[in-house]
Every structure is written in C-alpha cells, then in structure tokens.
TIBA-28547 format. One record per residue (C-alpha): residue in one letter; residue number from 0; x negated, y negated, z negated. Coordinates in steps of 0.1 Angstrom, whole numbers. Layout:
<atoms>
ATOM res   n     u     v     w
ATOM   a NUM     X     Y     Z
...
</atoms>
This chain:
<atoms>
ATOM res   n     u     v     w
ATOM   x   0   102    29   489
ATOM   x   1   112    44   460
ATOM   x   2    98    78   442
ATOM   x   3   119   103   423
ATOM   x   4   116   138   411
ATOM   x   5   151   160   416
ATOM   x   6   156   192   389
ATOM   x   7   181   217   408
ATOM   x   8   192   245   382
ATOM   x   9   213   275   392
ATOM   x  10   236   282   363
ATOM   x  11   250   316   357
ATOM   x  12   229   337   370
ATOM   x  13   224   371   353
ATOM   x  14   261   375   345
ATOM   x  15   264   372   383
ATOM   x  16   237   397   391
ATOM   x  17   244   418   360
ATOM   x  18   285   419   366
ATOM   x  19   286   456   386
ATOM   x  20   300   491   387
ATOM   x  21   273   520   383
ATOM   x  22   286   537   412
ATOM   x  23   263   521   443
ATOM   x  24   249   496   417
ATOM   x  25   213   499   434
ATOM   x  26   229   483   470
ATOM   x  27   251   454   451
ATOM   x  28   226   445   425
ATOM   x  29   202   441   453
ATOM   x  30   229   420   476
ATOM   x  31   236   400   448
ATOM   x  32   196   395   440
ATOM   x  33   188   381   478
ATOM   x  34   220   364   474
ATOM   x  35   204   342   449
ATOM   x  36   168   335   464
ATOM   x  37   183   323   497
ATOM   x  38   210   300   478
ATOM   x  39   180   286   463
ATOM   x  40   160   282   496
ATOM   x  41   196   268   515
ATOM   x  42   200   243   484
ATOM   x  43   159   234   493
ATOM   x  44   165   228   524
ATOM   x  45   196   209   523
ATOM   x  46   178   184   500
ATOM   x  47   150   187   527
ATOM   x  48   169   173   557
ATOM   x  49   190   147   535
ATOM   x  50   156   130   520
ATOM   x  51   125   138   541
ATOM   x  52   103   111   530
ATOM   x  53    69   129   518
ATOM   x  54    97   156   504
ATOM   x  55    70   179   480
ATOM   x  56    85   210   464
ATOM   x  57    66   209   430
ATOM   x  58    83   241   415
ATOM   x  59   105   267   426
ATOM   x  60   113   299   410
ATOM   x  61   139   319   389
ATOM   x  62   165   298   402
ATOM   x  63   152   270   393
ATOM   x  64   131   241   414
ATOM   x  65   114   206   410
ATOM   x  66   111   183   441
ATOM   x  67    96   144   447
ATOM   x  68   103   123   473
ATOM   x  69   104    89   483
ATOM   x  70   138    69   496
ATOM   x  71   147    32   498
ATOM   x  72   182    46   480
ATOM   x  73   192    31   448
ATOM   x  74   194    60   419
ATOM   x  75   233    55   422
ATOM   x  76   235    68   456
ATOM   x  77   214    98   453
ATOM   x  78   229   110   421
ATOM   x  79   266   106   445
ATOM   x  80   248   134   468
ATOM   x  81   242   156   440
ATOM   x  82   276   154   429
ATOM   x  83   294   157   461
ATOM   x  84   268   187   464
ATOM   x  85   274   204   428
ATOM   x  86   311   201   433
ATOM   x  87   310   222   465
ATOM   x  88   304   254   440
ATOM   x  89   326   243   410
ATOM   x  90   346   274   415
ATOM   x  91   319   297   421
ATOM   x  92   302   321   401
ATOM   x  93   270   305   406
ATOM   x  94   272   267   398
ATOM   x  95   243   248   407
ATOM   x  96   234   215   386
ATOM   x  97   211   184   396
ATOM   x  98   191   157   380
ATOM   x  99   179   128   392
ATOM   x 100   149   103   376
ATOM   x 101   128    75   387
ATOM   x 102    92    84   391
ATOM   x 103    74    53   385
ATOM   x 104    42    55   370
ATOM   x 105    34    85   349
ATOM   x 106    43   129   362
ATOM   x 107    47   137   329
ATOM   x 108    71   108   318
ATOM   x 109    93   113   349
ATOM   x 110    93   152   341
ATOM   x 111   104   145   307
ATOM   x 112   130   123   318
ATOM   x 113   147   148   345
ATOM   x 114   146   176   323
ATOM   x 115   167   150   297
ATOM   x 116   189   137   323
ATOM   x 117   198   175   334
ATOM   x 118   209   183   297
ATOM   x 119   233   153   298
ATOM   x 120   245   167   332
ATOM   x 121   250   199   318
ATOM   x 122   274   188   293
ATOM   x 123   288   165   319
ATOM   x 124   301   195   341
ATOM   x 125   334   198   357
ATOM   x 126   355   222   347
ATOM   x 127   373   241   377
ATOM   x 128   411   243   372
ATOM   x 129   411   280   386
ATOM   x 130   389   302   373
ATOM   x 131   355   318   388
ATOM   x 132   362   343   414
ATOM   x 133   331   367   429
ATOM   x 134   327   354   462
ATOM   x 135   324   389   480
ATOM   x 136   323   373   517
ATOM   x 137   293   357   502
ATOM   x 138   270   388   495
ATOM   x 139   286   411   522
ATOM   x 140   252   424   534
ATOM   x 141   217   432   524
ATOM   x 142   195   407   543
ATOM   x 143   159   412   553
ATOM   x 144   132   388   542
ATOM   x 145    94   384   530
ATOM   x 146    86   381   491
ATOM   x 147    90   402   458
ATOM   x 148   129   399   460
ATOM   x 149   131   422   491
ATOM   x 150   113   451   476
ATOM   x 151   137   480   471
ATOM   x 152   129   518   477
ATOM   x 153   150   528   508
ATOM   x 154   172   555   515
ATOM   x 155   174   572   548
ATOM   x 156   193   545   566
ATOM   x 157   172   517   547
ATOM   x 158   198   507   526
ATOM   x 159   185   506   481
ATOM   x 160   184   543   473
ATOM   x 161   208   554   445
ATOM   x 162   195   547   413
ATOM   x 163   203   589   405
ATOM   x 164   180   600   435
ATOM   x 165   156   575   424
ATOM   x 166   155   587   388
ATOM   x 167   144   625   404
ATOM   x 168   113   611   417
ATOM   x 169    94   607   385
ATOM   x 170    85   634   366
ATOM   x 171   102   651   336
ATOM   x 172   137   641   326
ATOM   x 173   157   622   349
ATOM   x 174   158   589   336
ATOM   x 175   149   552   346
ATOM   x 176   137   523   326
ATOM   x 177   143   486   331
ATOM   x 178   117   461   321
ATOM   x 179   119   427   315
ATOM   x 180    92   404   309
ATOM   x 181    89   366   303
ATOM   x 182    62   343   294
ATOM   x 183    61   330   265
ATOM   x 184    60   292   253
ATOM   x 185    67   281   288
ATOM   x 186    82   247   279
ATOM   x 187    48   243   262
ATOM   x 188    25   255   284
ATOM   x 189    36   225   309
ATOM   x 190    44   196   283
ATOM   x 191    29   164   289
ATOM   x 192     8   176   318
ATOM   x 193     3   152   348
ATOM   x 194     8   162   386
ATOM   x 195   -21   178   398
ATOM   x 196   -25   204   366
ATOM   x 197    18   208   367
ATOM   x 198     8   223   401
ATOM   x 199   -16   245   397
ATOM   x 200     1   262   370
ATOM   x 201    36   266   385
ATOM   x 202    18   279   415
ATOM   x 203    -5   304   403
ATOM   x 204    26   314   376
ATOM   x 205    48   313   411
ATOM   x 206    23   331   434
ATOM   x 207    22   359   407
ATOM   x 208    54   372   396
ATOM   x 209    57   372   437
ATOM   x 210    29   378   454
ATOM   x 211     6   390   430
ATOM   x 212    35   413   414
ATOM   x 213    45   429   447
ATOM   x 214     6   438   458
ATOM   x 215     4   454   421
ATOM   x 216    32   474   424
ATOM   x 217    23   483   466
ATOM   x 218   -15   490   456
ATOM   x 219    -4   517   429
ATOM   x 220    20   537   451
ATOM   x 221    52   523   433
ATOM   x 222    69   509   462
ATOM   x 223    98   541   460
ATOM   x 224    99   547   423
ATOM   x 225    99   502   415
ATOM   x 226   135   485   424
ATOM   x 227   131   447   420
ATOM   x 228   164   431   406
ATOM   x 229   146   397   405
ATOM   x 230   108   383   403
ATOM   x 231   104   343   402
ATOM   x 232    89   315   381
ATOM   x 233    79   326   347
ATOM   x 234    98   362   344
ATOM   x 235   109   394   365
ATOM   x 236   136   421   361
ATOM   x 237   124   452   370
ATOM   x 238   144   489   372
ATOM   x 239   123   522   377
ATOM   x 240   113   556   373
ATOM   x 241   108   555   339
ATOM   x 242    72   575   338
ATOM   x 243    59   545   364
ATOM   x 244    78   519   345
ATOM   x 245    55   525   309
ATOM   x 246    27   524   329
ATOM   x 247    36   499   354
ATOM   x 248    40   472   324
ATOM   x 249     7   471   309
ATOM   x 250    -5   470   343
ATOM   x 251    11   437   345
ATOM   x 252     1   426   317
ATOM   x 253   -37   428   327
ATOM   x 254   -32   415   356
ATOM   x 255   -19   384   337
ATOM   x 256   -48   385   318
ATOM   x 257   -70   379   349
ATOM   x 258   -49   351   357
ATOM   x 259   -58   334   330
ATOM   x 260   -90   333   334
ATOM   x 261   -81   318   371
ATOM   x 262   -62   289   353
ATOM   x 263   -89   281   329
ATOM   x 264  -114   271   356
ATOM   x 265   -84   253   373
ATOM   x 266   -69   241   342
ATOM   x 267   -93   223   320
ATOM   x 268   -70   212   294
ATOM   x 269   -56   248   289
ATOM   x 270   -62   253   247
ATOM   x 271   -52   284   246
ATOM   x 272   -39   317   267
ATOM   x 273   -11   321   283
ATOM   x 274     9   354   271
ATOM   x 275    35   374   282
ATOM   x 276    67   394   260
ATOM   x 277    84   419   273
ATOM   x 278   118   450   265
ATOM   x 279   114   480   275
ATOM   x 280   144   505   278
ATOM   x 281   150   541   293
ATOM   x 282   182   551   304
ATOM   x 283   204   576   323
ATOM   x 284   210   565   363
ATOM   x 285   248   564   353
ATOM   x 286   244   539   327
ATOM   x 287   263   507   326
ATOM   x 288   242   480   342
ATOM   x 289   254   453   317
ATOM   x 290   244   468   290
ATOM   x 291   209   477   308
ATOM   x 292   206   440   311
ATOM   x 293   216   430   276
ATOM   x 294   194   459   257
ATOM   x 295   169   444   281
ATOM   x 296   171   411   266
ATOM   x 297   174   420   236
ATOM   x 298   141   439   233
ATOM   x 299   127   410   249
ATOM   x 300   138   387   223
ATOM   x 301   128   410   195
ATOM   x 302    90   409   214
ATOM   x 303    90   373   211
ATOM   x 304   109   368   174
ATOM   x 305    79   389   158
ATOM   x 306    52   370   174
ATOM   x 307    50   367   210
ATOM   x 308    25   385   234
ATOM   x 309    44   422   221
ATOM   x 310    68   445   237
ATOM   x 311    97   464   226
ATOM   x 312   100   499   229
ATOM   x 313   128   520   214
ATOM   x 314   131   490   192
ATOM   x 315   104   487   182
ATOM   x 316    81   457   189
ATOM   x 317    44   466   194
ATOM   x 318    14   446   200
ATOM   x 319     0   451   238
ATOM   x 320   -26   469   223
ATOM   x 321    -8   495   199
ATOM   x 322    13   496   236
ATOM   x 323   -22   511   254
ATOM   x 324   -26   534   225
ATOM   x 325     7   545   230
ATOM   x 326     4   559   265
ATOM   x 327   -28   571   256
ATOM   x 328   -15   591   227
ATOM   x 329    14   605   249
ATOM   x 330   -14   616   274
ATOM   x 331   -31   636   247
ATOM   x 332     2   649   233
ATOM   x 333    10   661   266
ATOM   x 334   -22   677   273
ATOM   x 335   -21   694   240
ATOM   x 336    10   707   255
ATOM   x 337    -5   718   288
ATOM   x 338   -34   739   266
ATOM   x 339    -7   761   253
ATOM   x 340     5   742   221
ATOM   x 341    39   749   213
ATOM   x 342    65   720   221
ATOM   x 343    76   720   182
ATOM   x 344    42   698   173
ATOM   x 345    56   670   193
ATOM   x 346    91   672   180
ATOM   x 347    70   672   142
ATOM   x 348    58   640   152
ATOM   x 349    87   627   165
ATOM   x 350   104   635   136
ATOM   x 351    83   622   116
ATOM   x 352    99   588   129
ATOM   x 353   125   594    99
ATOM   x 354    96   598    80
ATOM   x 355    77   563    88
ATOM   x 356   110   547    81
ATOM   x 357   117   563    47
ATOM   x 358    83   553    38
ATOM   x 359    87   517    50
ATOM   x 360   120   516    30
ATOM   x 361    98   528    -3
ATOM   x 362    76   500     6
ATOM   x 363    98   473    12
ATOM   x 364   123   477   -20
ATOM   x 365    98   493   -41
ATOM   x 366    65   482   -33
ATOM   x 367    52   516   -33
ATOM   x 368    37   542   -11
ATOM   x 369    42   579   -18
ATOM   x 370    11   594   -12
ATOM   x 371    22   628   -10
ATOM   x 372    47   623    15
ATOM   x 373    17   607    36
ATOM   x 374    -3   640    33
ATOM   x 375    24   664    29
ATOM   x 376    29   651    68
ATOM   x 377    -5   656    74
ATOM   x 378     2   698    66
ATOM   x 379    35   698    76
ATOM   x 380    22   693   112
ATOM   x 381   -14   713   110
ATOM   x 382     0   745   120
ATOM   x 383   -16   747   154
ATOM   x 384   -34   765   178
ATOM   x 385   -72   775   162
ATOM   x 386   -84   757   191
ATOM   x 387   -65   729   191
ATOM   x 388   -71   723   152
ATOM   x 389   -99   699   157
ATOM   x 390   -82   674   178
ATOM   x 391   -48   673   161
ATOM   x 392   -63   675   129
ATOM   x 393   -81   641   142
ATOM   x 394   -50   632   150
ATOM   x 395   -31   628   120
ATOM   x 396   -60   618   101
ATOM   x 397   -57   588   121
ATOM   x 398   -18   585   120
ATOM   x 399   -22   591    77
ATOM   x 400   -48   565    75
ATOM   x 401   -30   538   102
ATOM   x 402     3   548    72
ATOM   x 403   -22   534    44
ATOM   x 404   -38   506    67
ATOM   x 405    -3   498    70
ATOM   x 406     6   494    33
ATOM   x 407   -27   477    22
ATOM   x 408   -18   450    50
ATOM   x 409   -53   451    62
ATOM   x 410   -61   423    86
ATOM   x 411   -70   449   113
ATOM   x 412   -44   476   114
ATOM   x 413   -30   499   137
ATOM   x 414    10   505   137
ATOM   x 415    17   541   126
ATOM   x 416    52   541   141
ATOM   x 417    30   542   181
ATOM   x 418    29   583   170
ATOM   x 419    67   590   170
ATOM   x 420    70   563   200
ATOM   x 421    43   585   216
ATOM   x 422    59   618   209
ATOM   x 423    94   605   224
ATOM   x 424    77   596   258
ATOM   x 425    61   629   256
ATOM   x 426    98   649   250
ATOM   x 427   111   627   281
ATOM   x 428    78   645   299
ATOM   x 429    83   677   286
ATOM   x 430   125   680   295
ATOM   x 431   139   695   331
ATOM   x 432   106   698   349
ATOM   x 433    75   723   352
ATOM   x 434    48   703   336
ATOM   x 435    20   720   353
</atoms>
C-alpha cells in the first residue's frame, strides 16, 4: 500500500455566489451559498467511496480540502480519476481542481509537494469550448442542513428574509453592513508543520469560523439581524443589520483571541499569534451585491496592506483597538445626544473629517502641523450644553492631543480620524428612528 495526500480546490467561487440581482438576493445568495458546501461534501464523498483505505480528511473548509489515504494504485491512475472527475465540471461555473502527491516519509514535504503540483494543475486547465453557463437546475432550492452555512433569518414561510425587511430591524437608519474577515498569514501559520500540529490547527481554525461563529452570533440574539453568505476554513462573509454588524466584529475578534490561547497549549511550536483582518461596509438593502462583495474585499485588503490584524471602516484602516474605541466613542456621542445635546455637535465632529484630512495633507507635503487649526477645532465644537461641557470638553482635549500624538509619531498613539468614524456611526443612529 501506498500513501498519498489529494488537494481538491473549488475555483470560482465568489463570482458564483456574488453574480445576482438585488431583487430577492437574500434567497439566491443563500441557494447559491449551500450550493457550494454540499458540492464540497458530494466531491468528499465521491473521493470517499472510490479510495476507502484509512481515507482521513485532514482539512476541509472554504472550498477547499486535504485528504490521505492509502491505495495499491500507481500515481498515474489516480491522477486519471481526478481528471475524468475535474472534466465533469469544465463547463460549469464552479470548476473544481485536484492534486495528487506521494506521501512517503515526511507531512510537511508531501504538503508542500501537493500544494506545487496543484499550481501546475492550475495552469494546466482545460479550457471549455462553450462558455460558462449558471447551472440554475443546480441551485433550484434552499436545502436544509446543520453548520454555519444554514443560518439565515427566516421570513414567515422560512424562506431568507429580504435583505430590506431585514435592514428595519436594527435601529436607526435602514441600512446593512457586510463584513468580511480573513486570517492573516495563513500560508504561514501551517508551513513546514508535520501531521499531528497541521491538525489541530485546521480544526480548531475549522471548528471556529463554524461552530464557534454560529454559537457567537446564536448566544448574542443575532440569529434574525446576521445572514451568513459563507463561513469555512480561515474566513467568513457575513451581511447584517448594520448596528449588530460593528458590534458583532470585534466580538469575533475576541473570540479569536481566546482561541489562541487554545492553540498555544495544543501547538507548541506556535511563535507568535494568530490574527485576524477584516472590511467593514454599510449599505442601502437595494445595493448591488457585487459591488458589496468587492468594497468588501477591498477594505479587507487595505486592513491587511497597512499591517495586518486592522479593519477597515469607511476606508479607513484602524487597529482593533482604535476599533473598540470607536464604538465606545459612538456610545458617548449618542448618549450626549440622548441628554439633550443638539445633533449639530455630532455633525461638528464629523465634519471635522475634512479637517483631519487637510491637516494630514499639511503634514505629508509640508511637514507641518497648524496648531491653530488643531485648537480652533477644539472651540469651534465647545459650544454645548453647560452641563455637558465637562465631558465634551474632555472629549476633544483627547481628539486635539491624539492630532499632535499623531504628528510627533509617538510610539503609542491613538488615531484621531476614530472621532469622525465615531460621529458617522452615530448619524446612522440618529437618522429615521426615535432614539429613546
């Protein structure tokens, strides 16, 4: 008997999930979503029947899976099943590719050498000589199932409530956010590892963006105002009310932080922790779910090009900690607010915005701050409430001196721009709805 490990890769993906009409995008997205999770578990067990010999599934998630098993079949043969198998979707719009390696001697060697032999199959792919077509007879119906990727608030009949009626069940303005969030440095989180640490990684990284994710967002009351487009491996989609989505992703992000220190007692070798990026955006319910995905990704991205472990809101990419001050900024803007403060002071500071940005300009081709325009802020926005002074007044004291932190490049700094982001969030409170 011979060992070898299998890579199966589903290519395509978010263009197939992403590819829909606003009007009754909450039922296909999801269709399309479940479609994916039980091609993935039909491709499993396919390869499951054809090469049962001690058959272990090593990783599986995001569309993507590792499997070992043992056969008396020469390499030759087995990569022939693979291709017979591949070609059956050529003309899909999911096309799934397969790798094949010899595991010999070493996990990690034979990892490294499937994840090289899938790039060559990758540029080896058939081209079909008609183009993709949707199959619709494929994803006719929304099918019932355990695991993150069933989770959808429910209208009347059961069916994914419309994205509109679930935007009125947060409070203030009717909008929804999608969040996207990946962990970061995945490739190197699980280089060079051998078998047993490989596996208890992928399956604490597995078990929570699935299990751990779907308690998370049950335990909090989320389950009608959190829609989940996809949750697997190392990353999840997520579309919400937007008020639960801000809060919803540094909730996620502590709960990562406890599984860390899970993995370090399981994990000996693990130097360092593992983080998470994530984008952020808000939205109308009528908005074009493509370009939901893409801004998605792009805040993502821009999380990750300026350092990792951050998450972009509004464009702006913000440590996980000037995130938490963030919401708690927008709480005591809002509460300000709600003790008779006129709505104005919040448009001041998120006007100020243009102001951050002028100053940042002065800064960047200039190499100067203008001091007066810090304070002159400062006065601009005191005119308050006699007893409300104290409190904003503390307020932008903070927001002047995070403006000067900012220029001086202190090592520990706080981002000045978390005031205007606060102030949006707090507008978005503020519009359609009593507040009280």
């Amino acid at each position: 008997m011979k060992k070898y490990i299998v890579k199966g890769d589903l290519s395509g993906i978010q263009n197939f999930i992403f590819d829909v009409k606003s009007d009754g995008a909450a039922k296909e997205l999801k269709k399309r979503s479940i479609y994916i999770t039980e091609l993935t578990k039909k491709l499993l067990n396919e390869d499951k029947e054809r090469f049962n010999n001690n058959f272990n599934v090593i990783y599986d998630g995001g569309g993507n899976y590792f499997v070992e098993f043992d056969s008396d079949e020469e390499v030759e043969k087995i990569n022939d099943y693979f291709q017979v198998k591949n070609t059956n979707y050529i003309q899909d719009d999911i096309l799934p590719f397969f790798a094949v390696a010899p595991y010999e001697n070493s996990f990690s060697q034979a990892m490294q050498d499937v994840n090289i032999e899938m790039l060559k199959v990758k540029q080896r792919r058939k081209i079909p000589l008609i183009p993709y077509q949707y199959q619709e007879k494929k994803v006719d119906e929304i099918k019932k199932g355990n695991g993150i990727n069933y989770h959808f608030p429910k209208d009347n009949e059961g069916m994914p409530l419309d994205f509109d009626k679930m935007a009125e069940r947060g409070p203030g303005d009717d909008k929804l956010a999608a969040l996207k969030i990946d962990v970061d440095h995945l490739g190197m989180v699980f280089r060079n590892r051998e078998k047993e640490e490989y596996k208890a990684l992928s399956s604490s990284l597995t078990r929570f963006f699935d299990e751990d994710l779907l308690r998370l967002i049950k335990s909090n009351d989320y389950s009608d105002q959190v829609y989940v487009v996809f949750s697997g491996g190392d990353d999840c989609f997520l579309i919400g009310c937007w008020h639960t989505m801000i809060h919803l992703a540094v909730k996620i992000r502590d709960a990562f932080s406890e599984l860390n220190d899970n993995l370090k007692s399981q994990v000996s070798s693990l130097e360092s922790e593992i983080t998470l990026s994530a984008g952020l955006t808000i939205f109308p319910p009528k908005y074009p779910i493509k370009q939901i995905a893409e801004e998605a990704e792009s805040f993502l991205n821009k999380a990750k090009r300026e350092g990792r472990n951050k998450i972009t809101l509004f464009g702006y990419a913000l440590s996980w900690d000037d995130y938490r001050s963030v919401l708690e900024l927008n709480d005591q803007l809002f509460d300000l607010v709600k003790k008779g403060e006129s709505k104005s002071l919040i448009h001041r500071v998120r006007s100020s915005e243009l102001g951050y940005l002028s100053i940042q300009n002065r800064i960047k081709n200039k190499g100067l701050l203008d001091l007066p325009k810090v304070w002159k802020l400062k006065y601009y926005l005191r005119n308050v409430k006699k007893d409300n002074l104290p409190e904003v007044e503390k307020l932008f004291d903070d927001y002047s001196e995070s403006l000067i932190d900012d220029f001086m490049a202190k090592e520990v700094k706080t981002n000045p721009i978390k005031y205007p982001i606060a102030a949006r969030l707090t507008e978005l409170l503020l519009k359609n709805k009593n507040y009280e």
